[in-house]
N, C-alpha and C positions, 0 to 999 in steps of 0.2 A: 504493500500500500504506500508506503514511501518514498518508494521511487517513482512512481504513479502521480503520485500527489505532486511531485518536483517538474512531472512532466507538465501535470495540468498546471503550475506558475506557470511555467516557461510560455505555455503555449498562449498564455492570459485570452481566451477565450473562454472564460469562465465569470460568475459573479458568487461573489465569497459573503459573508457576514450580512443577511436578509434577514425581517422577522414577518411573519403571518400572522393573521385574524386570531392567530392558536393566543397569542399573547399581547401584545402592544402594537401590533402592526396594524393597518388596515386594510390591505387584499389577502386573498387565501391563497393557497397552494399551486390551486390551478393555474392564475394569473402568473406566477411566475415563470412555470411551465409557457404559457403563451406568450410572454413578453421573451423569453429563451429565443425561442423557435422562431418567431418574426424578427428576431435581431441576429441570428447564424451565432447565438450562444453557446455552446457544444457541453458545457458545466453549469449545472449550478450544485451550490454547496448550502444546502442549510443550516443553519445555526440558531435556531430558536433558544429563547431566555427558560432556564429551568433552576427551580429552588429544592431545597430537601422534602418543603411539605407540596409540590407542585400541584397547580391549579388548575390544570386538564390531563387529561388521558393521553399521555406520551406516545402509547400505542397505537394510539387512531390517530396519533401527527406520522406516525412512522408510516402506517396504513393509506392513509393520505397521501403521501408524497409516491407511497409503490404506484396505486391505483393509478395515479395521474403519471408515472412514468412508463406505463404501460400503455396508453395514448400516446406519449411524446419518446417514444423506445428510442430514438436516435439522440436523445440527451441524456448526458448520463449525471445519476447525484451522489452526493455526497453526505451523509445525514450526521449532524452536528448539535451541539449545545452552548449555549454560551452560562458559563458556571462563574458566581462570584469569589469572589476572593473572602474570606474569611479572617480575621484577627487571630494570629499565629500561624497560618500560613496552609490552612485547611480550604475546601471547595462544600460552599452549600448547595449538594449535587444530589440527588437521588442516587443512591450505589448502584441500585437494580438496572438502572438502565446502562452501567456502561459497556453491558455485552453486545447491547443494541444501535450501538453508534459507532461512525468511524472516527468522532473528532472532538474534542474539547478546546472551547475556547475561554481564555482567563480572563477575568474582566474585573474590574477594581472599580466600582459604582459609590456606594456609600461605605465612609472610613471613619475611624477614630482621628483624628487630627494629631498623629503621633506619625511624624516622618522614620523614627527608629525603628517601629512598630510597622511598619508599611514595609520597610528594606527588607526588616526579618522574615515578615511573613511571607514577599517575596520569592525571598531567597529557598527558605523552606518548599514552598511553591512546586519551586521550579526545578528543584532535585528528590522532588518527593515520588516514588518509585513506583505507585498505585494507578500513576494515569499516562507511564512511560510506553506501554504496550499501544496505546493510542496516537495519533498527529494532535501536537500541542497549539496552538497560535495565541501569542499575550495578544487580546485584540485593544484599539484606541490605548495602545502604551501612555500608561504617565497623566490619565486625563484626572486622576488623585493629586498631580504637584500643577498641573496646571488650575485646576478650580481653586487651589490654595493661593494662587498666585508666586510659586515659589518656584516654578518650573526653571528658571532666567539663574537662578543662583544655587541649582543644584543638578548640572548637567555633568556635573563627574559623577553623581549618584544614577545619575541616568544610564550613561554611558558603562558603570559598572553592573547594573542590572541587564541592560543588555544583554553585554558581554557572557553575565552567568545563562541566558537564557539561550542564545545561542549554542553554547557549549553544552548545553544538553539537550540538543536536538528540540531546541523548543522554535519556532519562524514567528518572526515580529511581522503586526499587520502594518502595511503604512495606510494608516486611517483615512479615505478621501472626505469624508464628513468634519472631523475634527483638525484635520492635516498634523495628525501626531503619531507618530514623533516628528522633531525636528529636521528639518530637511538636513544638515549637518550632520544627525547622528544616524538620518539613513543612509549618506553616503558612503557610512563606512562602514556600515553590514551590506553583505554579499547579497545576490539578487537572490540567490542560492536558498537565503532564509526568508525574505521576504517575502509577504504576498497583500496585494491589493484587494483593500475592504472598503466595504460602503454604510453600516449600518443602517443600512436601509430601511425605514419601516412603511413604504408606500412604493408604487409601481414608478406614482411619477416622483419622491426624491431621486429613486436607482436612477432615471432617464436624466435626472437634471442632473446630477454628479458627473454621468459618465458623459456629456455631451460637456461638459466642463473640465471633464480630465482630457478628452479625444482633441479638445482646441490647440 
């Protein structure tokens, strides 16, 4: 699946980090499947928001997304989660589903306002052994030091977090929604780790991003 996954960066006919009607978004499933197909999108990668007490039926998103690629057979997906980061360095993830997915994505939403506490947990994170058998992506890196407004004066923190995530096989999203990370500190991670996200949660954000990334 990893090497797989490298192919579909490379190939960036793909759309990475969407959410559905299932959660915060507002089109469903199908819509993405049709916005795919009418654009010669070859990937899409789901990644719907999931908590430990989660608020729908995981199994009818999974079911969903088959059913509708059995219509659309010539695109192929990816079934994903975006799981929040925890204080100490845990995911508040449903366990049961991660036989059921190709992909985890790490996402730092609401924090303690302890930069210490962030790095650690991090760090923890991202050498923690339970979610290595899966494709990792930190998605909207660092949108915790930017809401603090602290981003500007802690870019070695940045730059070392990276670093650790890289080194274990974890890929940095370059966020097109938030444009984070820093264009500076994507240049010096490999295209190799990277992969372009949209967090998209409407048909027409994905169209107005990507007709602003294509300029």
């Amino acid at each position: 699946m990893l090497e797989e996954f490298k192919k579909i960066i490379k190939s960036r006919s793909y759309i990475f980090h969407i959410h559905t009607n299932y959660t915060d978004g507002i089109n469903n499933v199908n819509d993405y499947f049709e916005y795919a197909s009418k654009n010669n999108i070859n990937v899409i990668i789901f990644t719907e928001h999931v908590r430990r007490n989660i608020k729908y039926n995981f199994d009818t998103f999974i079911n969903d997304i088959k059913d509708k690629n059995r219509r659309f057979s010539k695109i192929k997906t990816l079934i994903g989660c975006e799981a929040k980061l925890l204080p100490g360095g845990d995911l508040d993830i449903p366990i049961n589903i991660l036989s059921k997915i190709d992909l985890i994505c790490f996402a730092c939403h609401s924090f303690p306002h302890d930069l210490d506490l962030y790095k650690l947990s991090l760090k923890r994170l991202f050498t923690n052994n339970n979610w290595k058998n899966l494709l990792r992506v930190w998605v909207h890196p660092v949108r915790f030091l930017k809401r603090l407004n602290i981003l500007e004066n802690n870019i070695s923190t940045l730059n070392e977090l990276v670093n650790i995530a890289v080194s274990e096989g974890i890929f940095i999203e370059k966020n097109i929604k938030e444009d984070l990370p820093p264009e500076d500190i994507i240049e010096k991670i490999s295209s190799d780790n990277t992969i372009c996200g949209y967090d998209a949660h409407s048909i027409e954000e994905l169209e107005n991003m990507r007709r602003t990334l294509n300029k």
